[in-house]
C-alpha positions, 0 to 999 in steps of 0.5 A: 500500500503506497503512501497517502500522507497529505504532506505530498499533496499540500506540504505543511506551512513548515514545508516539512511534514509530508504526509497527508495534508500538506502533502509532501509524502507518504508511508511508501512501504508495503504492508505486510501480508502477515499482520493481522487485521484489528478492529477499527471504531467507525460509524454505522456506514463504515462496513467491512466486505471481505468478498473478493471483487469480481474484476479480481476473480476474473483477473486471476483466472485470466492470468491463469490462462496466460504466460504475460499480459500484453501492454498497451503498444505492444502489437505496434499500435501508436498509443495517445499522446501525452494529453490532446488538452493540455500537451503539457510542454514541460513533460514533452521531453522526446520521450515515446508518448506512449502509456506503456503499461498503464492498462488498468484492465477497467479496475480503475475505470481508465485513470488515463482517459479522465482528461482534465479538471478545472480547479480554483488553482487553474486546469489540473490533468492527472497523466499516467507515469511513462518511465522514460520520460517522468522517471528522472522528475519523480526521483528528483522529488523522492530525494527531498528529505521532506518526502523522502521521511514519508515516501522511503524512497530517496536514492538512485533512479532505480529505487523509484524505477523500481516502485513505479514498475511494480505498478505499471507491470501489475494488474491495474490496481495502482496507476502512478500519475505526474500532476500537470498543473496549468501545464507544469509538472508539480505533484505525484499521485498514485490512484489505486482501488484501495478494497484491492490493497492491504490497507483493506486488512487494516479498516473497513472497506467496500467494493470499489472504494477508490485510494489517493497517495500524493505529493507535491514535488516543488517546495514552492508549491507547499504550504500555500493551498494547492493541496487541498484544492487538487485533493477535492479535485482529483477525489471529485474526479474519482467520483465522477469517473467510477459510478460504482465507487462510492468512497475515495479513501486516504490514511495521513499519519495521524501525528501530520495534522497539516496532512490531516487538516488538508484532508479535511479542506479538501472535503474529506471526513475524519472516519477512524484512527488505524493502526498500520505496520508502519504508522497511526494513520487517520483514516480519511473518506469523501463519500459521493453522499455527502459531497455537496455538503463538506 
C-alpha cells in the first residue's frame, strides 16, 4: 500500500511534514501480508466486505490462462499522446508518448482517459507515469528529505524505477500519475482501488472504494493551498469517473495534522484512527453522499 500522507499533496506551512495534508509524502512501504487485521471504531456506514471483487476473480483466472499480459503498444499500435488538452510542454521531453503499461484492465475505470479538471488553482490533468520520460522528475522529488521521511524512497533512479514498475507491470490496481498543473509538472499521485490493497486488512472497506497517495514535488508549491484544492479535485474526479465507487479513501499519519487538516479542506471526513505496520494513520473518506455538503 503506497503512501497517502497529505504532506505530498499540500506540504505543511513548515514545508516539512509530508504526509497527508500538506502533502509532501507518504508511508511508501508495503504492508505486510502477515499482520493481522484489528478492529477499527467507525460509524454505522463504515462496513467491512471481505468478498473478493469480481474484476479480481476474473483477473486471476485470466492470468491463469496466460504466460504475460500484453501492454498497451505492444502489437505496434501508436498509443495517445501525452494529453490532446493540455500537451503539457514541460513533460514533452522526446520521450515515446506512449502509456506503456498503464492498462488498468477497467479496475480503475481508465485513470488515463479522465482528461482534465478545472480547479480554483487553474486546469489540473492527472497523466499516467511513462518511465522514460517522468522517471528522472519523480526521483528528483523522492530525494527531498521532506518526502523522502514519508515516501522511503530517496536514492538512485532505480529505487523509484523500481516502485513505479511494480505498478505499471501489475494488474491495474495502482496507476502512478505526474500532476500537470496549468501545464507544469508539480505533484505525484498514485490512484489505486484501495478494497484491492492491504490497507483493506487494516479498516473497513467496500467494493470499489477508490485510494489517493500524493505529493507535491516543488517546495514552492507547499504550504500555500494547492493541496487541498487538487485533493477535492482529483477525489471529485474519482467520483465522477467510477459510478460504482462510492468512497475515495486516504490514511495521513495521524501525528501530520497539516496532512490531516488538508484532508479535511479538501472535503474529506475524519472516519477512524488505524493502526498500520508502519504508522497511526487517520483514516480519511469523501463519500459521493455527502459531497455537496463538506
Amino acid at each position: 500500500m503506497p503512501p497517502t500522507d497529505a504532506s505530498a499533496h499540500a506540504a505543511p506551512a513548515t514545508g516539512t511534514d509530508s504526509d497527508g495534508g500538506d502533502l509532501t509524502g507518504a508511508c511508501a512501504a508495503e504492508r505486510s501480508t502477515d499482520v493481522a487485521p484489528e478492529p477499527v471504531a467507525t460509524d454505522c456506514e463504515d462496513t467491512l466486505d471481505l468478498r473478493l471483487p469480481d474484476e479480481l476473480l476474473a483477473l486471476i483466472a485470466e492470468q491463469a490462462g496466460a504466460d504475460e499480459v500484453p501492454v498497451a503498444g505492444s502489437d505496434g499500435a501508436t498509443a495517445p499522446p501525452l494529453s490532446a488538452v493540455t500537451a503539457p510542454p514541460l513533460l514533452a521531453t522526446g520521450a515515446p508518448p506512449l502509456f506503456a503499461a498503464t492498462l488498468d484492465h477497467d479496475l480503475l475505470d481508465g485513470v488515463a482517459e479522465w482528461g482534465p479538471v478545472g480547479t480554483p488553482v487553474g486546469t489540473f490533468h492527472l497523466v499516467p507515469v511513462v518511465i522514460e520520460r517522468d522517471l528522472p522528475l519523480i526521483t528528483r522529488w523522492m530525494n527531498d528529505p521532506a518526502v523522502a521521511e514519508f515516501w522511503e524512497l530517496a536514492g538512485a533512479e532505480s529505487v523509484t524505477g523500481e516502485h513505479l514498475r511494480a505498478q505499471l507491470n501489475g494488474d491495474g490496481r495502482s496507476v502512478p500519475c505526474v500532476g500537470v498543473l496549468e501545464g507544469a509538472p508539480m505533484s505525484y499521485w498514485e490512484i489505486y482501488r484501495a478494497d484491492l490493497d492491504p490497507l483493506a486488512r487494516h479498516c473497513p472497506a467496500r467494493p470499489h472504494d477508490t485510494g489517493i497517495h500524493l505529493l507535491i514535488g516543488e517546495v514552492a508549491d507547499r504550504g500555500r493551498g494547492l493541496g487541498s484544492a487538487l485533493l477535492r479535485a482529483v477525489a471529485d474526479l474519482a467520483l465522477d469517473r467510477r459510478p460504482a465507487c462510492a468512497r475515495v479513501v486516504a490514511e495521513p499519519a495521524l501525528r501530520n495534522t497539516p496532512s490531516v487538516a488538508a484532508f479535511l479542506t479538501a472535503g474529506f471526513r475524519f472516519s477512524a484512527e488505524i493502526d498500520l505496520p508502519d504508522k497511526r494513520a487517520a483514516l480519511m473518506v469523501r463519500d459521493r453522499s455527502l459531497r455537496l455538503v463538506l
